[in-house]
C-alpha positions in Angstrom: 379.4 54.5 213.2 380.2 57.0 210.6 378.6 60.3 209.7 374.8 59.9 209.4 372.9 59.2 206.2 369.7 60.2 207.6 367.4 62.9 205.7 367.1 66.0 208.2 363.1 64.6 207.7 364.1 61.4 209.3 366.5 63.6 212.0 363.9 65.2 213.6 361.3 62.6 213.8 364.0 60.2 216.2 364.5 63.5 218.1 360.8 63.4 218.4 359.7 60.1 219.4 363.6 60.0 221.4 363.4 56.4 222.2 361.7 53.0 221.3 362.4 49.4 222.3 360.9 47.7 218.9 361.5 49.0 215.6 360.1 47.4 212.4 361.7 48.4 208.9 360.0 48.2 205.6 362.6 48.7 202.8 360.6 49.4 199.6 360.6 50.4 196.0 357.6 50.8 194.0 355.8 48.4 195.7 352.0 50.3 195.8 350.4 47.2 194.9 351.8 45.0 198.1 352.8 47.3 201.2 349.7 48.2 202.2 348.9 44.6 203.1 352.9 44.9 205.1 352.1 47.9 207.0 348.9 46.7 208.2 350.1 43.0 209.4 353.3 44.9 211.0 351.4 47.6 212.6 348.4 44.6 213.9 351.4 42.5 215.1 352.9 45.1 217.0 349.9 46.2 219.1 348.8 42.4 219.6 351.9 40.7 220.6 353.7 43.6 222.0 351.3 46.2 223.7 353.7 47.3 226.3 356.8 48.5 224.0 357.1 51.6 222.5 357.6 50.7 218.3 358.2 52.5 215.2 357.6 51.3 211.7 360.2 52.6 208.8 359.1 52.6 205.6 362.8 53.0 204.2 362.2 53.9 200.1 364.4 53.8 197.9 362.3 56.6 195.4 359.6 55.0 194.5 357.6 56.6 191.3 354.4 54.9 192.5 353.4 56.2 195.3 354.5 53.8 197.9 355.4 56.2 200.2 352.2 58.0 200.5 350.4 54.7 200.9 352.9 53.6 203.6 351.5 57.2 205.6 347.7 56.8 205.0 347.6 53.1 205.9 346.0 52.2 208.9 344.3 49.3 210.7 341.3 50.0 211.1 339.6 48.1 213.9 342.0 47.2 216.4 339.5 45.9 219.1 339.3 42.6 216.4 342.5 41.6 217.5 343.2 42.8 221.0 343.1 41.6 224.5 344.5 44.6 225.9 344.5 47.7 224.4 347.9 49.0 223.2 350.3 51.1 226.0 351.5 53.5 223.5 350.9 54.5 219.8 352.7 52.7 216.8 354.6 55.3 215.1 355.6 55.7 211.6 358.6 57.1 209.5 358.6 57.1 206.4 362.1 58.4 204.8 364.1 57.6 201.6 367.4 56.3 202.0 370.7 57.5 200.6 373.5 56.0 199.3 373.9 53.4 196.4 370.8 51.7 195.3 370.2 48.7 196.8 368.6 46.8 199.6 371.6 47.5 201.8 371.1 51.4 201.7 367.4 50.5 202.7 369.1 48.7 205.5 371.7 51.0 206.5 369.4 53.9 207.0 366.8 51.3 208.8 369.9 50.1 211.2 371.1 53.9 211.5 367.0 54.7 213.7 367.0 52.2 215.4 370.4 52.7 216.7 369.8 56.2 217.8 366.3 54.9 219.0 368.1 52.5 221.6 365.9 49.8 219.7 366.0 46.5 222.2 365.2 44.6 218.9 364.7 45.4 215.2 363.1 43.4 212.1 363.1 43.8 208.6 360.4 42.5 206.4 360.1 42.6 202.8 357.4 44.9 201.0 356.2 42.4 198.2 355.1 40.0 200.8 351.2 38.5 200.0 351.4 35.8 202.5 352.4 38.2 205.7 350.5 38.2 209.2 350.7 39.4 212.6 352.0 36.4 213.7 355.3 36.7 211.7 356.2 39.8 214.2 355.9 37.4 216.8 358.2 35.0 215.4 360.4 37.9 214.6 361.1 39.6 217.6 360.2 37.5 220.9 363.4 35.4 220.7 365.2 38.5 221.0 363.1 39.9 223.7 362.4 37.0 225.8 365.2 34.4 224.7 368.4 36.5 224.8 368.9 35.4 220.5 370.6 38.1 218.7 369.7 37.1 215.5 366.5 35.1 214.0 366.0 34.1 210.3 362.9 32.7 208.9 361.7 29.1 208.3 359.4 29.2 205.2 356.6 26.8 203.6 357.9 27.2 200.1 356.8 25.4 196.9 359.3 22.7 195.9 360.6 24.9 193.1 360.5 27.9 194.9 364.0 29.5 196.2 366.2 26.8 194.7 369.4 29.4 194.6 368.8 28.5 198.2 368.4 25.1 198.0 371.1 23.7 195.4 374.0 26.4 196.4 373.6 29.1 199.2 372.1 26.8 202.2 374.2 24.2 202.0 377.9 26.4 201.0 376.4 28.3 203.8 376.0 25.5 206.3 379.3 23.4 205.1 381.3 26.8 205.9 380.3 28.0 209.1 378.4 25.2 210.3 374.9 26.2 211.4 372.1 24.7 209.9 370.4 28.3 209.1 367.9 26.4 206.3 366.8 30.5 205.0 370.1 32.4 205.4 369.0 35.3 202.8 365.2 35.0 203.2 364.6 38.4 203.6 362.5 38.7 207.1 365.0 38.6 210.2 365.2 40.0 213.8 368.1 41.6 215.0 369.3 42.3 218.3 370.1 46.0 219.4 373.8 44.6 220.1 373.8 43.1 216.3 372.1 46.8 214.6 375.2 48.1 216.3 377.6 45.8 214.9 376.1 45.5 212.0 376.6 49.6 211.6 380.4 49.5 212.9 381.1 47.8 209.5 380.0 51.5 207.4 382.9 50.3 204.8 380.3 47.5 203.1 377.7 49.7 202.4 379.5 50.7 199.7 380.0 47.6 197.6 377.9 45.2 195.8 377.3 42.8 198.9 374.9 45.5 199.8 373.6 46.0 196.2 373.4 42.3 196.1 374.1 40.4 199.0 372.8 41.9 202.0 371.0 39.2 203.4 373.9 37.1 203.4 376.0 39.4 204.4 373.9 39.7 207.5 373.5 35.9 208.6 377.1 35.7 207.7 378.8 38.0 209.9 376.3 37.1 212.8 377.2 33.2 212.5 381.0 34.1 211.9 380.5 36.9 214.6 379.9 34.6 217.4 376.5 35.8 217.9 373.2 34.0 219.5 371.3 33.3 216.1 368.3 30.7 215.8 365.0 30.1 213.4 361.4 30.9 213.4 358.3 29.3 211.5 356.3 31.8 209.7 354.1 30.0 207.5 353.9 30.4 204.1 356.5 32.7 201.5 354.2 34.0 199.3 355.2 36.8 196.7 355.5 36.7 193.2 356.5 33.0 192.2 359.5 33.0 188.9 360.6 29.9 186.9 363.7 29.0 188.1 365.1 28.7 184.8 363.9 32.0 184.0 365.7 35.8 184.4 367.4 34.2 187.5 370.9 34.3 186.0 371.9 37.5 187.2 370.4 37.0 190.6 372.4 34.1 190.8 375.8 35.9 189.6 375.0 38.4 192.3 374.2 36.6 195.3 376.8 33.6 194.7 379.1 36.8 194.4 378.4 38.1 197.5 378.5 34.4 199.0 381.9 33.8 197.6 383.4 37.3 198.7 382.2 36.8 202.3 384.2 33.6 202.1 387.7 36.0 201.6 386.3 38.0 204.8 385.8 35.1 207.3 388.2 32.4 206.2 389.7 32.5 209.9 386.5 31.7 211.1 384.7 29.0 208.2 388.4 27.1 207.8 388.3 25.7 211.7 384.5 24.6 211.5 384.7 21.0 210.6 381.0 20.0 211.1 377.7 21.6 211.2 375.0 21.7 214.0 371.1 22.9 214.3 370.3 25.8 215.7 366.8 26.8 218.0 363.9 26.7 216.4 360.5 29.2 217.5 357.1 28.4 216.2 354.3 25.8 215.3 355.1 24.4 212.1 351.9 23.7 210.2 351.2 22.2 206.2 350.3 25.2 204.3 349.3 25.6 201.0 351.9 27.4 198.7 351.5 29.0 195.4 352.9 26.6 192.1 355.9 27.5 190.6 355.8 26.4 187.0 359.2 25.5 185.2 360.5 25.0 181.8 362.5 21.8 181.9 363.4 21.8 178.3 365.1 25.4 178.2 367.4 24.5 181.3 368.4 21.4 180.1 368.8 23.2 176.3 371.0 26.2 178.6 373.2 23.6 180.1 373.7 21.7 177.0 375.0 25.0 175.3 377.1 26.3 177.9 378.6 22.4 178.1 379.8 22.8 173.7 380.5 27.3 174.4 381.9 27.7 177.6 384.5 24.4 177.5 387.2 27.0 176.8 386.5 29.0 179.7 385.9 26.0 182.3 389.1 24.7 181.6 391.3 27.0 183.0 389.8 26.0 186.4 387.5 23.3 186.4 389.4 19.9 186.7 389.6 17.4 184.1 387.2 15.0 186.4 384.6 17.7 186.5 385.0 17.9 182.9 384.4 14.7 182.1 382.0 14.5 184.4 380.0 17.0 183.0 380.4 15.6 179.2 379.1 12.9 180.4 375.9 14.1 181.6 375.2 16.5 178.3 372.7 16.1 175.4 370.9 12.8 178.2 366.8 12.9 177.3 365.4 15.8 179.1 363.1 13.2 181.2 366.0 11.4 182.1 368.4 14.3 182.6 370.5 14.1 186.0 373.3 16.0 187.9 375.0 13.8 190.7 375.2 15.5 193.7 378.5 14.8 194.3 380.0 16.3 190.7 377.9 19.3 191.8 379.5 20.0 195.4 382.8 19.6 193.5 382.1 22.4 190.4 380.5 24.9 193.7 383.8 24.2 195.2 386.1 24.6 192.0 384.3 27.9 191.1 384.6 29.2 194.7 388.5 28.4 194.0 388.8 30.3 191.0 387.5 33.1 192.6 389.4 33.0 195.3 392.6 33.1 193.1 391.0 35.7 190.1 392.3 33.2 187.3 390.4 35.7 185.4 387.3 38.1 185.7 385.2 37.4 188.9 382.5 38.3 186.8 383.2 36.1 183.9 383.5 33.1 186.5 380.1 33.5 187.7 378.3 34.0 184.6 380.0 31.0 183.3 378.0 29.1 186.1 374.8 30.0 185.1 374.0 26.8 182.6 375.6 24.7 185.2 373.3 26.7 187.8 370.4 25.8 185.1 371.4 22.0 184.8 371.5 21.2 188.4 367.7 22.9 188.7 366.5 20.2 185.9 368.2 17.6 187.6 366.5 18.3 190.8 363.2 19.0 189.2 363.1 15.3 187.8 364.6 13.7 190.8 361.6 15.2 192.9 358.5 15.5 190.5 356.8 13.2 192.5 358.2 14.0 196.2 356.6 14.9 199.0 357.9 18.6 201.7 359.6 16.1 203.5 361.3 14.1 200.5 362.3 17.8 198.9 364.3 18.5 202.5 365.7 14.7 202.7 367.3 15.7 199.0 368.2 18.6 200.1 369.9 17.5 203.2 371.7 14.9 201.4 373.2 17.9 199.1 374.6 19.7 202.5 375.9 15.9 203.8 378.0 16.0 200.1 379.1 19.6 200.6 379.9 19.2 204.3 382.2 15.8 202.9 384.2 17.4 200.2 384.8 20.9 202.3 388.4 19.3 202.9 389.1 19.5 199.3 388.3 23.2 198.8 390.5 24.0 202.3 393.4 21.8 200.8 393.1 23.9 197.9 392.8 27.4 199.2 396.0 28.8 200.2 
């Protein structure tokens, strides 16, 4: 690990409380509205599941003009006998510190990864500070597999809404999956468990921190180099992923620039390790799943389908320096169809995820240019699957989905016949 980030704030207080088996971070910015609700399901959680541990919460901010910080040192819960069976062993600490370095998530991260480190943490978890749908359960879910089960690593299995996350759904899951080959269903959900072994690998590599994976891509980064890694990872049901619901044709383009980025630059880090794995397998799963009711996601069908239209007559120019002449056609094909009847096969998608991974890969031009140039096929695949599942069930949504991993998992022997 390299020189410390920490504030001389932050210093002292670890000197202070010396040593704690859990620790919980809370990476926030200007979230006064939400991370009240955060602090008080973490801090319940802690003393219900874990009364025997000595834990620390870090509120890790990344200047916050709202007052999050303040609110993250005055909350409390305030009856804990509601919730209890035993009382608590030891207090739940807090520390609340900014962090340092370039903004971003990852800096949040880093400084979170840095206490628990010099805390000897047994386990840590992240959770994210916009969270509505958050309970004392999720710490459970969080951090027994580590403690209990030997896992070094656990991501979250969300209820989402059917239009919720579909970056996930139509491009990082199943790349994800295909490359590596673990069927990690929410590999940048935002809430994970880490191992103390992990926090200290995840530390050794100081060098990221300073690029836009941990701007931009820090989740992935994470369940990336723990798959790729070798380490124990596996799954836990939380419930519901409720936060503030966007159109996923709406101000998502530069979210998906940013984390397909980060997706496609971890792909120049671990080739050796994605280019041997041939199939994919599950991995553990914790927790009860239950049908929980999600917030709707409304979508405008007519603007992606209008986007993808346009970038089909612009962006021709650009695609054909890389795309091939049977995704071309292919997507000629599709353009100016009746926005009711509007599709995307699968199999044409898989191919223009694997052409634009590719390009990247060999910088026919700007990175950057490449990825923005996805963003009406991005928009065009997200109308397609709207249509094809207007009328589908949870369980119809994750057949379609898994049929899109089946199709990327098929045609990964095109993109390793064309990488080198």
């Amino acid at each position: 690990m390299s020189k410390s980030i920490l504030s001389k704030e932050a210093r002292e207080k670890v000197s202070e409380y010396q040593q704690a088996e859990i620790v919980v971070g809370i990476p926030s910015y200007n979230n006064v509205r939400t991370i009240s609700h955060v602090v008080r399901a973490v801090s319940a959680g802690l003393v219900k599941y874990f009364p025997n541990y000595r834990c620390v919460i870090i509120n890790s901010d990344g200047g916050s003009k709202d007052g999050t910080p303040d609110v993250v040192k005055n909350t409390m819960v305030e009856d804990f006998n509601t919730i209890l069976i035993e009382h608590p062993l030891y207090p739940v600490h807090k520390i609340v510190t900014p962090y340092h370095g370039i903004p971003g998530k990852g800096s949040a991260f880093r400084t979170i990864f840095e206490i628990a480190h010099l805390l000897q943490a047994r386990a840590c978890a992240v959770v994210d500070s916009d969270l509505r749908s958050i309970t004392p359960e999720w710490l459970e879910g969080l951090i027994e597999p580590i403690l209990i089960h030997g896992f070094d690593f656990v991501t979250p299995l969300y209820q989402r809404h059917k239009y919720d996350g579909t970056i996930t759904n139509s491009i990082v899951y199943p790349l994800t999956r295909s490359l590596y080959g673990k069927r990690i269903r929410q590999p940048i959900g935002g809430e994970f468990g880490i191992s103390g072994n992990l926090v200290s690998h995840f530390l050794d590599d100081d060098k990221v921190y300073d690029t836009d994976i941990a701007r931009f891509g820090i989740d992935a980064w994470m369940t990336t180099t723990a798959v790729a890694s070798g380490f124990k990872v596996c799954q836990s049901f939380l419930g519901a992923k409720i936060h503030d619901p966007k159109d996923p044709g709406a101000d998502l383009s530069s979210m998906m620039v940013q984390v397909v980025g980060s997706v496609f630059n971890l792909m120049e880090t671990y080739y050796q390790s994605w280019s041997k794995v041939a199939n994919s397998e599950t991995v553990p799963e914790f927790g009860f799943k239950f049908e929980v009711a999600t917030d709707p996601v409304r979508v405008n069908l007519e603007r992606m389908v209008a986007n993808f239209n346009q970038g089909v007559s612009d962006l021709n120019s650009v695609w054909e320096k890389f795309l091939s002449y049977e995704v071309l056609s292919g997507l000629r094909k599709i353009s100016n169809s009746n926005i009711l009847e509007f599709r995307f096969p699968k199999p044409l998608w898989v191919r223009i995820i694997y052409e634009f991974a590719l390009a990247y890969h060999q910088k026919v031009m700007s990175r950057h240019h490449i990825l923005s140039s996805l963003t009406p096929l991005y928009l065009g695949r997200t109308a397609s699957f709207v249509n094809e599942n207007v009328d589908s069930s949870p369980e119809q949504v994750e057949s379609d989905v898994e049929e899109l991993c089946l199709e990327f998992e098929k045609q990964k022997i095109y993109l390793l016949s064309k990488w080198k």
